[in-house]
N, CA, C and O of each residue as an XYZ file, in Angstrom:
748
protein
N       9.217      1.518     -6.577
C       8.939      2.498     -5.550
C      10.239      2.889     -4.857
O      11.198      2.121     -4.780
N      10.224      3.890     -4.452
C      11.259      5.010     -3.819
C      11.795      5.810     -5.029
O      12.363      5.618     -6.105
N      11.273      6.875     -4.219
C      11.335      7.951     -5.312
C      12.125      9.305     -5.112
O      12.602      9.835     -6.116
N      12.266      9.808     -4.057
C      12.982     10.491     -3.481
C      11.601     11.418     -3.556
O      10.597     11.403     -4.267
N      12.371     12.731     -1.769
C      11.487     13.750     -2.281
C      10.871     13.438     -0.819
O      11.161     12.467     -0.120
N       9.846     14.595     -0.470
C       9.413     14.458      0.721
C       8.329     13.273      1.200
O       8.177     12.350      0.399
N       7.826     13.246      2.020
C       6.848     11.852      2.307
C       5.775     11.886      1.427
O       5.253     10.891      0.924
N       5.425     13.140      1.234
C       3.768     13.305     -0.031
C       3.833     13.150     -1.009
O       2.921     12.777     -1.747
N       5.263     13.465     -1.382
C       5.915     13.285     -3.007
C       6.098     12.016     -3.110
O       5.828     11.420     -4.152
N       6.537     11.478     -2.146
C       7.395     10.298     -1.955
C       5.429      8.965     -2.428
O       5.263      8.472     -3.543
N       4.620      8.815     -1.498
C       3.821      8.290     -1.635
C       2.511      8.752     -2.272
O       1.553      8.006     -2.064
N       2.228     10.159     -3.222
C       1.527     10.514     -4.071
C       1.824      9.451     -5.607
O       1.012      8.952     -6.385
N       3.140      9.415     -5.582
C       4.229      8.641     -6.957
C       3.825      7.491     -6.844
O       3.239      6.935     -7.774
N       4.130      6.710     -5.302
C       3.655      5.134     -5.123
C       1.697      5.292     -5.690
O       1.257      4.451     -6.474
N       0.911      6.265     -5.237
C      -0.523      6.307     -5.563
C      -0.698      5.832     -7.672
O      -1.219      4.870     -8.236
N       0.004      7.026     -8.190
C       0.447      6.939     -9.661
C       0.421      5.835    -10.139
O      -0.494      5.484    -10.883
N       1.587      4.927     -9.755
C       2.182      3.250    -10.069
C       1.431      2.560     -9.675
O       1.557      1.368     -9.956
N       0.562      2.902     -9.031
C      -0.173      1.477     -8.809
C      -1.878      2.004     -9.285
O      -2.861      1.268     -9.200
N      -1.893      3.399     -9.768
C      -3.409      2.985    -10.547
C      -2.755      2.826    -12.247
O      -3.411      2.325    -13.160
N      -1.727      3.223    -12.358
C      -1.402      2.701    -13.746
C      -1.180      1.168    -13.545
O      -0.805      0.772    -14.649
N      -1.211      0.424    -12.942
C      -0.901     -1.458    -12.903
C      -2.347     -1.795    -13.002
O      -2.654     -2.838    -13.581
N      -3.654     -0.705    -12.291
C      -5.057     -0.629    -12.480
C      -5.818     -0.859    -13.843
O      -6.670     -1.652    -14.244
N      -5.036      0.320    -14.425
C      -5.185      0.612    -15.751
C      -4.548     -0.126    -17.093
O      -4.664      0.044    -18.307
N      -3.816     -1.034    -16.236
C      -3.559     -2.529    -17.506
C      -4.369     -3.280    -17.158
O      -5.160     -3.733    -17.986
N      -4.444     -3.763    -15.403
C      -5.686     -4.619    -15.392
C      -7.362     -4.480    -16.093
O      -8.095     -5.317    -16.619
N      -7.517     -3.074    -15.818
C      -8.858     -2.940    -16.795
C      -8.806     -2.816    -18.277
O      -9.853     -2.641    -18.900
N      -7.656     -2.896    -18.885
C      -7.548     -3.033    -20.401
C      -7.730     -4.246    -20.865
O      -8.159     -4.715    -21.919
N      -7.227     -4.761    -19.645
C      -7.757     -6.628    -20.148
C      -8.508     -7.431    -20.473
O      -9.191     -7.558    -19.457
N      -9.016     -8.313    -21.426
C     -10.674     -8.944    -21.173
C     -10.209     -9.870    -19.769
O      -9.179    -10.396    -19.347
N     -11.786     -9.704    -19.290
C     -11.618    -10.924    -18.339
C     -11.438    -12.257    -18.302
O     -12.223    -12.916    -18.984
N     -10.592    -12.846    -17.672
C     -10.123    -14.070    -17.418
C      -8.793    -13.900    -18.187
O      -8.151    -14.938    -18.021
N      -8.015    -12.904    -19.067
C      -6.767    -13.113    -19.626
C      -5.709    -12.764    -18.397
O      -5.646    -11.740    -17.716
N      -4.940    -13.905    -18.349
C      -3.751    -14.201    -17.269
C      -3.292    -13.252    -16.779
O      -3.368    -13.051    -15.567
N      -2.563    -12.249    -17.813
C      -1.992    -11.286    -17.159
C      -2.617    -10.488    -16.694
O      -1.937     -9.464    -16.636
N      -3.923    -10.287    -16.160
C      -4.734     -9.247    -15.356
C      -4.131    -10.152    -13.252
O      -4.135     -9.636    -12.134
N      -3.787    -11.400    -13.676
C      -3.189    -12.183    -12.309
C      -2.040    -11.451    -11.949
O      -1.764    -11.222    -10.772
N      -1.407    -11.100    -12.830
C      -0.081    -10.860    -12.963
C       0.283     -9.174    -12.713
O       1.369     -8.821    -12.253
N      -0.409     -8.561    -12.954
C      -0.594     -7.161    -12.712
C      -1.244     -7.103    -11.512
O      -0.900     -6.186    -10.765
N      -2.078     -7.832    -11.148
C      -2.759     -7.765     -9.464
C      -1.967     -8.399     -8.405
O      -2.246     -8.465     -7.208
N      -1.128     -8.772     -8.905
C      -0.157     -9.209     -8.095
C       1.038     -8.123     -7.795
O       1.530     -7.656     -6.768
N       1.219     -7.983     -8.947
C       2.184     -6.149     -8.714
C       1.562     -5.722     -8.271
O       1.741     -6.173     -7.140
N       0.466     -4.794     -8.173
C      -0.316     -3.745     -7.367
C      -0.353     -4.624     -6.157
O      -0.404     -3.866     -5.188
N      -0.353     -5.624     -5.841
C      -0.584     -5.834     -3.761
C       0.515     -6.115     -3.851
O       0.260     -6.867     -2.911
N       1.772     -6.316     -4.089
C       2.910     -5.906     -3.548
C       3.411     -4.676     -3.296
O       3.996     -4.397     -2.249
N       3.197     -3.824     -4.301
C       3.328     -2.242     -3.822
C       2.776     -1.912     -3.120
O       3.346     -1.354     -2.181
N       1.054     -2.057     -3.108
C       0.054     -1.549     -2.430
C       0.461     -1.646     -0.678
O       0.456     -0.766      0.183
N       0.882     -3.464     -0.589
C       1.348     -3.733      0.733
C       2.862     -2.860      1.506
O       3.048     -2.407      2.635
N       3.758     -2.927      0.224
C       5.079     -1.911      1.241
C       4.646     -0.773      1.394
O       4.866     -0.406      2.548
N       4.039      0.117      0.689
C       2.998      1.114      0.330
C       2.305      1.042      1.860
O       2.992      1.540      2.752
N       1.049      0.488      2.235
C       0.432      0.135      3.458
C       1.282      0.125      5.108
O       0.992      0.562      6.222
N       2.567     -0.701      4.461
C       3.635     -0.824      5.201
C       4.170      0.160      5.778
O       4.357      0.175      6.995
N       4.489      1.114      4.996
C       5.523      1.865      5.295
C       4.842      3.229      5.782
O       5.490      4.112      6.342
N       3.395      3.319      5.499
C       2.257      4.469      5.944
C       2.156      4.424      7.074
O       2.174      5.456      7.746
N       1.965      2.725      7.826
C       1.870      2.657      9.059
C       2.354      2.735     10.255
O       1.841      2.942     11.355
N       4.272      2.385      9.605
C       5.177      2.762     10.430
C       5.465      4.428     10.717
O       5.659      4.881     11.845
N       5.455      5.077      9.720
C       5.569      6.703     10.076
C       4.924      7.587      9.021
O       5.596      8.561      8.684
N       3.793      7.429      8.466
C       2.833      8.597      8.117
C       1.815      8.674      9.166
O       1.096      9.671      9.219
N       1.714      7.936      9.815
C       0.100      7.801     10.118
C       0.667      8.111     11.978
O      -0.158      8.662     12.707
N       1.942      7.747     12.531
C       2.381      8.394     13.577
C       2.402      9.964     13.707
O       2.137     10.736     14.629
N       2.760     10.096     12.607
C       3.175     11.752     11.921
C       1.606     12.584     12.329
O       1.292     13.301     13.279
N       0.804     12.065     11.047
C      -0.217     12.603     11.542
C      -0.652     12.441     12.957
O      -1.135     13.486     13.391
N      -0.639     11.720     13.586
C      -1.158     11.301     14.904
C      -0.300     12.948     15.929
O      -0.909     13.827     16.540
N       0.630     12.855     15.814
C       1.108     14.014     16.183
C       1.141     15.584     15.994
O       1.338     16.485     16.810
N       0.856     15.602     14.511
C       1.202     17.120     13.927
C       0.357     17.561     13.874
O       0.247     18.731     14.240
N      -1.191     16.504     13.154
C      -2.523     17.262     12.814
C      -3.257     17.443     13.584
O      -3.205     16.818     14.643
N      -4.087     18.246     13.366
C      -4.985     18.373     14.262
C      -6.246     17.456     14.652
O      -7.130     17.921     13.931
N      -6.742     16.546     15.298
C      -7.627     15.405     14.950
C      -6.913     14.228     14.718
O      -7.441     13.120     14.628
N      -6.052     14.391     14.647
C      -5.131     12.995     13.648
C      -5.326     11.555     14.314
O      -5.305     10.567     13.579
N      -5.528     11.405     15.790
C      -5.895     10.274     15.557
C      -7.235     10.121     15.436
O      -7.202      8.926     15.146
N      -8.217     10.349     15.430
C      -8.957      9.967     13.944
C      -8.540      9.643     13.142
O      -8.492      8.422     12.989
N      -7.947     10.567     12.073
C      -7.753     10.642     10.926
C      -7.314      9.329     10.532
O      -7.982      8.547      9.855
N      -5.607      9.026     11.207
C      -5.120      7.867     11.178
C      -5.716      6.966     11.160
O      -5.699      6.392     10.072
N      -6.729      6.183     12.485
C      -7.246      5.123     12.863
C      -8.717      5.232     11.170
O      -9.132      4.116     10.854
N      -9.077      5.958     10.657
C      -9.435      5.679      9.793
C      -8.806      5.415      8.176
O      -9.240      4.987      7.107
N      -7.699      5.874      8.642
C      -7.094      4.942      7.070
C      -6.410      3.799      7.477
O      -6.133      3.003      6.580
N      -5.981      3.456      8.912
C      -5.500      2.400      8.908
C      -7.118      1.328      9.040
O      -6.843      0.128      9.044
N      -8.243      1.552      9.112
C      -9.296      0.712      8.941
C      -9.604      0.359      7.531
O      -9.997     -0.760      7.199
N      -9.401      1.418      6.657
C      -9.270      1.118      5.205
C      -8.251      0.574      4.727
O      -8.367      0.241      3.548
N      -7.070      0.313      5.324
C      -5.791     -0.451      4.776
C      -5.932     -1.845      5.250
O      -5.385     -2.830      4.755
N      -6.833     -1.809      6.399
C      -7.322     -3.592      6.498
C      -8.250     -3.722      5.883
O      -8.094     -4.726      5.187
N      -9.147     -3.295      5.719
C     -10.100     -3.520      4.320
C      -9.889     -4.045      2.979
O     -10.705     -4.653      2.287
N      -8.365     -3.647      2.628
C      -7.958     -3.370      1.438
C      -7.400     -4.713      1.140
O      -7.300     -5.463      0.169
N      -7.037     -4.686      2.566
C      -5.246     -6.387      3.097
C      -6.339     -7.530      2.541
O      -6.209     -8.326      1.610
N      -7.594     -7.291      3.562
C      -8.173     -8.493      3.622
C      -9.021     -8.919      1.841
O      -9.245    -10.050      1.410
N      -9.279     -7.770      1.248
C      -9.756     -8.144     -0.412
C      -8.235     -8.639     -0.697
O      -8.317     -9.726     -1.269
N      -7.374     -8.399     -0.583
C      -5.857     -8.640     -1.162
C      -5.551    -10.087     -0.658
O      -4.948    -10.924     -1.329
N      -5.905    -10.230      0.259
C      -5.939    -11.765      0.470
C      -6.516    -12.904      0.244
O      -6.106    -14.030      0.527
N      -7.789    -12.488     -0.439
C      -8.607    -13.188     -0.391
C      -8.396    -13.192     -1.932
O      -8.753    -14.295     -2.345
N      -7.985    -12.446     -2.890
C      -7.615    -11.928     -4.065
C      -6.187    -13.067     -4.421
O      -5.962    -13.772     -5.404
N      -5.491    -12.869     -3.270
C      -4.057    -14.158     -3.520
C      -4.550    -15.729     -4.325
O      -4.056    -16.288     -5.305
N      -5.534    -16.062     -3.584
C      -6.207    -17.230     -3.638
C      -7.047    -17.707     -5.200
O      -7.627    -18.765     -5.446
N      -6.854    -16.544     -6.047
C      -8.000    -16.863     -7.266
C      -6.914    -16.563     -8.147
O      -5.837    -16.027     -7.887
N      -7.504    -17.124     -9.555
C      -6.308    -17.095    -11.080
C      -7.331    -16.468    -11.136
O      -8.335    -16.350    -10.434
N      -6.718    -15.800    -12.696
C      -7.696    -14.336    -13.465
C      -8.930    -15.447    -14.037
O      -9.998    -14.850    -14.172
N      -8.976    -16.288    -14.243
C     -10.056    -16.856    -14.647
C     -11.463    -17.023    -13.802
O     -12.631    -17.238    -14.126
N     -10.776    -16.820    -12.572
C     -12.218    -17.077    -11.482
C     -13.243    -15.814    -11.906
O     -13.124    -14.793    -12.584
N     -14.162    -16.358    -11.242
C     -15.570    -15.113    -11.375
C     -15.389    -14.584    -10.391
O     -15.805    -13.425    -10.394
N     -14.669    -15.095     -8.966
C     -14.401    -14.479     -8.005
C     -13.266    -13.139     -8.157
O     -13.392    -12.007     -7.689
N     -11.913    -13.809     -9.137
C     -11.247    -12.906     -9.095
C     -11.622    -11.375     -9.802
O     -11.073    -10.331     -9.449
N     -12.385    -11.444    -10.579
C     -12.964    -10.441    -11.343
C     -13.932     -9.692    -10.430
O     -14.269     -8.603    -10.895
N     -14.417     -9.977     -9.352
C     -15.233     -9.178     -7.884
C     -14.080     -8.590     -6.881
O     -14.233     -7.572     -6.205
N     -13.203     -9.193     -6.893
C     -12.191     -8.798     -6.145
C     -11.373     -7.539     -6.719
O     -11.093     -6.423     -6.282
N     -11.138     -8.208     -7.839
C     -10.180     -6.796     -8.155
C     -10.689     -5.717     -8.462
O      -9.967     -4.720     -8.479
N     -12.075     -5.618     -8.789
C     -12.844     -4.407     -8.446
C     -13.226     -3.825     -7.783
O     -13.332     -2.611     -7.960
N     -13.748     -4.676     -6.312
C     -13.696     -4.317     -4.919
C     -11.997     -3.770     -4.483
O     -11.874     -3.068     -3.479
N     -11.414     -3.948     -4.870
C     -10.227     -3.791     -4.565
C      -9.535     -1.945     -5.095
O      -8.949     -1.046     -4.491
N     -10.116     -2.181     -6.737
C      -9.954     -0.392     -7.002
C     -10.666      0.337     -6.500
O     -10.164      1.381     -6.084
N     -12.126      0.121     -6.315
C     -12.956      0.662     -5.785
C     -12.125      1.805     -4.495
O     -11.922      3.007     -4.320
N     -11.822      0.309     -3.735
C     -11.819      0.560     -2.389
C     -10.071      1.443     -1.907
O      -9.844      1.979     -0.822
N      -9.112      1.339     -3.068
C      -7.530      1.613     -3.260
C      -8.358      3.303     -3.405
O      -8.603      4.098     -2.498
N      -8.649      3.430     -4.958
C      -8.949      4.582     -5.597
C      -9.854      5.722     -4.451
O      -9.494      6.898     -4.406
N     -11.006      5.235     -3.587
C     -11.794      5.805     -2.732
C     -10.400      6.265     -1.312
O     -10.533      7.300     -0.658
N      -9.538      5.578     -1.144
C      -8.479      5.836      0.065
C      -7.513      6.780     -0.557
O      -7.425      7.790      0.143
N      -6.484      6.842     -1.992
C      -5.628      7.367     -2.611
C      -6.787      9.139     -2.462
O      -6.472     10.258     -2.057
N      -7.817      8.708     -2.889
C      -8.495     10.409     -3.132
C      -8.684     11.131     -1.500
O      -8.568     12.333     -1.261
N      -8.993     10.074     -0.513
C      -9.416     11.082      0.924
C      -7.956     11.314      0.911
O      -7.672     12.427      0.467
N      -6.892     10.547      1.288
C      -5.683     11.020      1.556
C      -4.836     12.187      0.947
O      -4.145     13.037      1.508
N      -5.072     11.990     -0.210
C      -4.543     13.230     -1.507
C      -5.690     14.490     -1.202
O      -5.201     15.488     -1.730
N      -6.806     14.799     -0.668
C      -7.589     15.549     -0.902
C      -7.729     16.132      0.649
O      -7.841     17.340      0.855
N      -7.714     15.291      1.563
C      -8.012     15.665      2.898
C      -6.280     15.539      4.119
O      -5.889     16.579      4.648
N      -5.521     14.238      4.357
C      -4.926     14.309      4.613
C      -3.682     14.659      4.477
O      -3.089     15.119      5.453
N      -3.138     14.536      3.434
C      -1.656     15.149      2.582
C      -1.966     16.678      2.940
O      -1.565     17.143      4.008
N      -2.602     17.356      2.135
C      -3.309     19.331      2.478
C      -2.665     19.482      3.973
O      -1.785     20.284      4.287
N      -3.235     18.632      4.733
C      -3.381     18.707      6.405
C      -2.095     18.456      7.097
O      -1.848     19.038      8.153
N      -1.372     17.732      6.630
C      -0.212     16.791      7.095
C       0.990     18.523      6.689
O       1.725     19.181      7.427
N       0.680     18.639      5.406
C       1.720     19.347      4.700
C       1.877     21.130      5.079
O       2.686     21.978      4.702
N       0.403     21.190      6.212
C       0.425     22.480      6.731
C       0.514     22.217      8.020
O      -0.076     23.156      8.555
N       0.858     21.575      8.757
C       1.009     22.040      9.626
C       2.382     20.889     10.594
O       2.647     20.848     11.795
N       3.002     20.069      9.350
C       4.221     19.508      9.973
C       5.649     20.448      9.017
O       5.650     20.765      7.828
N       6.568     20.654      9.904
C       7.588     21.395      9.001
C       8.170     20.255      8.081
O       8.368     19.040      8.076
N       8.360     21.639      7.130
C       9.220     20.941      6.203
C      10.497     19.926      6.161
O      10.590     19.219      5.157
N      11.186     19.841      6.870
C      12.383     19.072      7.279
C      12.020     18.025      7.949
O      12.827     17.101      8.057
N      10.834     17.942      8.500
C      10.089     16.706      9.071
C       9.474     15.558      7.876
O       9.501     14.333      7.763
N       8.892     16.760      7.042
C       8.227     15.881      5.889
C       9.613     15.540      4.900
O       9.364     14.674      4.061
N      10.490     15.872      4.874
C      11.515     15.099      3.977
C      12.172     14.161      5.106
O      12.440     13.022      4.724
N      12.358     14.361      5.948
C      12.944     13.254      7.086
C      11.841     11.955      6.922
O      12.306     10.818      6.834
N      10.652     12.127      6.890
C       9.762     10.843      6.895
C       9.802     10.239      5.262
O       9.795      9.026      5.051
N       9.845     11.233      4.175
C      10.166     10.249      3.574
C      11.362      9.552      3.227
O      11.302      8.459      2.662
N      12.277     10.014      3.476
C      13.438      8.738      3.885
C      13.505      7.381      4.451
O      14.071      6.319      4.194
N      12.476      7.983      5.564
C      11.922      6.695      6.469
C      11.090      5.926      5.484
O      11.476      4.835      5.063
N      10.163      6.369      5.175
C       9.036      5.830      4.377
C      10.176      4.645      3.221
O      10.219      3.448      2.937
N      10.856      5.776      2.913
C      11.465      4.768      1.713
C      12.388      3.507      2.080
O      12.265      2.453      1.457
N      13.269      3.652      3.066
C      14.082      2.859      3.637
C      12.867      1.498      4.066
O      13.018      0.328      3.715
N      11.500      2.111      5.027
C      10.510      1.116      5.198
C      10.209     -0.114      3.861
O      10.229     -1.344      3.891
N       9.947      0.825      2.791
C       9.748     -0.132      1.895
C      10.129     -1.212      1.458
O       9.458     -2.178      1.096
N      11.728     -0.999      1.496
C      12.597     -1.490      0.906
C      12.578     -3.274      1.987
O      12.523     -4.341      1.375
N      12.608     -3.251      2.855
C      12.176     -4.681      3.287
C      10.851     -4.791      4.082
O      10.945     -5.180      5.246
N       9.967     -4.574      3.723
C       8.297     -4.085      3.789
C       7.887     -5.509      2.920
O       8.134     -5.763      1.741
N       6.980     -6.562      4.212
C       6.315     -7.162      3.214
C       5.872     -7.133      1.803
O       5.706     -6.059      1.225
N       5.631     -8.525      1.100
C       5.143     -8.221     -0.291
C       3.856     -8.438     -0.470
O       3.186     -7.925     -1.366
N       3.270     -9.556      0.756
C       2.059    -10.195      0.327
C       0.955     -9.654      2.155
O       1.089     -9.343      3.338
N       0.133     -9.858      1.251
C      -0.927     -9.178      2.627
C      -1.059    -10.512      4.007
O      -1.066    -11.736      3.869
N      -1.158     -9.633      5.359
C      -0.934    -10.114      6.636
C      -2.013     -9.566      7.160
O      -1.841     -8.703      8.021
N      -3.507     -9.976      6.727
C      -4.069     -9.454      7.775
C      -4.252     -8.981      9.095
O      -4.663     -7.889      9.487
N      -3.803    -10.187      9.843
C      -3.562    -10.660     11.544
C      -2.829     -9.796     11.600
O      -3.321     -9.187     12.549
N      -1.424     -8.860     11.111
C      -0.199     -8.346     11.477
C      -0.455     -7.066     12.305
O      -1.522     -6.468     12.168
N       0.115     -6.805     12.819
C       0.165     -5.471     13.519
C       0.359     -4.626     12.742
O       1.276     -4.800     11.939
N      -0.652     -3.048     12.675
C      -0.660     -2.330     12.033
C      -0.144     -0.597     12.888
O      -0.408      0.501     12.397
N       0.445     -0.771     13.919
C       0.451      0.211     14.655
C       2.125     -0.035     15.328
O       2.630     -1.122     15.611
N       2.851      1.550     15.485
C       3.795      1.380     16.059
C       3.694      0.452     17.337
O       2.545      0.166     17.672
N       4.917     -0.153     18.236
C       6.392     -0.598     18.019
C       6.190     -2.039     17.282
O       7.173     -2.706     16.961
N       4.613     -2.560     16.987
C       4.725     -3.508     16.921
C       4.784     -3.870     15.379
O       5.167     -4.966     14.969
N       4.490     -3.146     14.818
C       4.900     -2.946     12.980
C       6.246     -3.329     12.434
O       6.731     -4.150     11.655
N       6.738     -2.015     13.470
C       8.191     -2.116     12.886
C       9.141     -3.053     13.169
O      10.153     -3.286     12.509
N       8.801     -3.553     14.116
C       9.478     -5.129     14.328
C       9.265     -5.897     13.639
O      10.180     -6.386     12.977
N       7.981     -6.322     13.510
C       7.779     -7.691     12.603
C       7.779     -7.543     11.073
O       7.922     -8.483     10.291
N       7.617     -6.360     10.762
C       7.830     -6.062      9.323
C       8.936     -6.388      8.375
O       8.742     -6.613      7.180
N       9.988     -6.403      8.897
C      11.413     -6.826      8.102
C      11.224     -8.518      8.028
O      11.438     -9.277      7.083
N      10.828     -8.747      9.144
C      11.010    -10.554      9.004
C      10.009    -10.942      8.243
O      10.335    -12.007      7.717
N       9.114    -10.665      7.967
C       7.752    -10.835      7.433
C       7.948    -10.504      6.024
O       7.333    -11.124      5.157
N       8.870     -9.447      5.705
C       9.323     -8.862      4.565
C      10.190     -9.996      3.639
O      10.034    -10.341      2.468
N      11.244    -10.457      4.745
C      12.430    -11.083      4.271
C      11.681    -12.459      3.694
O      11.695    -12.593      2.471
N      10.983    -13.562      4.549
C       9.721    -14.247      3.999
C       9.083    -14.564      2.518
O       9.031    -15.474      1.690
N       8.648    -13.268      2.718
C       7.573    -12.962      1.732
C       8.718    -13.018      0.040
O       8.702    -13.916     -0.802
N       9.573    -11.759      0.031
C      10.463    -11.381     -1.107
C      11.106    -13.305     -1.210
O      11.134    -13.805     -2.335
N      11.388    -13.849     -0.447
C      11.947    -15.286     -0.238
C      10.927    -16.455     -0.907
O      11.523    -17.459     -1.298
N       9.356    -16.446     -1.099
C       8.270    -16.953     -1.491
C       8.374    -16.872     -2.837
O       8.426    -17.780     -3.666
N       8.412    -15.046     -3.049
C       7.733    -14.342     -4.495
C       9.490    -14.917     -5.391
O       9.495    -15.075     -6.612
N      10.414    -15.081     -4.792
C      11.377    -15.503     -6.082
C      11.510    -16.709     -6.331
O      12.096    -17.074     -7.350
N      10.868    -17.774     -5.239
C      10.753    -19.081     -5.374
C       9.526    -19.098     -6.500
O       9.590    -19.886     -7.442
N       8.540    -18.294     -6.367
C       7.451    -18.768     -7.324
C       7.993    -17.905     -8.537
O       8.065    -18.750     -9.429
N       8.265    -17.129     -8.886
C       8.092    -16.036     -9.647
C       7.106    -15.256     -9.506
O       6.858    -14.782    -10.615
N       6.170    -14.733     -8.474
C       5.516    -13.554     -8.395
C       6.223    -12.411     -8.474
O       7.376    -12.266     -8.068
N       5.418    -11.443     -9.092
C       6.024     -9.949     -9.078
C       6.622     -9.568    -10.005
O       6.829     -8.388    -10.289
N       7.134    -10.948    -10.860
C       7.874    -10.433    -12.499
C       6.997     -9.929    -13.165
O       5.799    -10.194    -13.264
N       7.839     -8.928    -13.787
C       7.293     -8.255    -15.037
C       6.446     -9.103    -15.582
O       6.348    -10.226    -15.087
N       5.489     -8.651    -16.965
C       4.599     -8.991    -17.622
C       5.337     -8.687    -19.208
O       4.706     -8.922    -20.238
């Protein structure tokens, strides 16, 4: 992830990469390992992804659109929705019967958020914030990522000033865990 390009471009691409990591997991029979291993890539993206929406897409909208906080406070209710299957998802090998409920609850619930946002909010965001705003955020967006937790924080603060603080340390952590274990390697 980071892709260059404005904030919609920028996180339409992150949407892409992570239903194609979808689309190995469902090629898989169930219980074969690497469906662990691919669900583990997708909630690391999914999370800097989550991360980096919360620090300045979802401010953005809060400001530019019309309605927006609504709008916002309902995808950030679906991004804890998402944290908390993702966490609960950490806890199972591809062999569980559990993990095989999860990671379906999990596209379900990714795929149902990627379509309102692409269909309802992006349209909305992209008419009525200027252009130089929407490439300024995704810079932000991308720079966010880049030390943006890896693993889901339910409890964490999902709302400015208190995001962007704890996010780097939480980040630094996490990337510090995933190379001690090897999570997140390739397949």
């Amino acid at each position: 992830m980071g892709h260059g390009g404005n904030v919609i471009d920028e996180l339409v691409t992150d949407h892409r990469e992570v239903e194609e990591l979808f689309g190995k997991i469902e090629q898989l029979p169930p219980g074969h390992k690497d469906r662990k291993l691919y669900a583990d890539q997708a909630t690391i993206e999914l999370i800097r992804h989550s991360v980096a929406e919360e620090a300045y897409l979802y401010p953005a909208v809060r400001e530019h659109v019309e309605n927006g906080d609504a709008l916002a406070d309902k995808e950030l209710e679906d991004h804890a929705t998402a944290e908390q299957i993702m966490k609960d998802l950490e806890g199972c090998d591809a062999g569980d019967a559990e993990f095989d409920r999860l990671i379906g609850m999990l596209m379900s619930e990714i795929r149902e958020h990627v379509e309102d946002e692409e269909q309802n909010l992006f349209p909305r965001l992209r008419d009525s914030c200027p252009p130089d705003a929407l490439d300024q955020l995704g810079e932000k967006v991308r720079q966010a990522k880049k030390t943006a937790p890896t693993r889901p924080h339910p409890a964490a603060p999902d709302k400015p000033p208190a995001n962007k603080l704890l996010a780097p340390g939480a980040g630094m952590v996490d990337r510090i865990r995933d190379a001690l274990s090897g999570r997140g390697k390739s397949v």
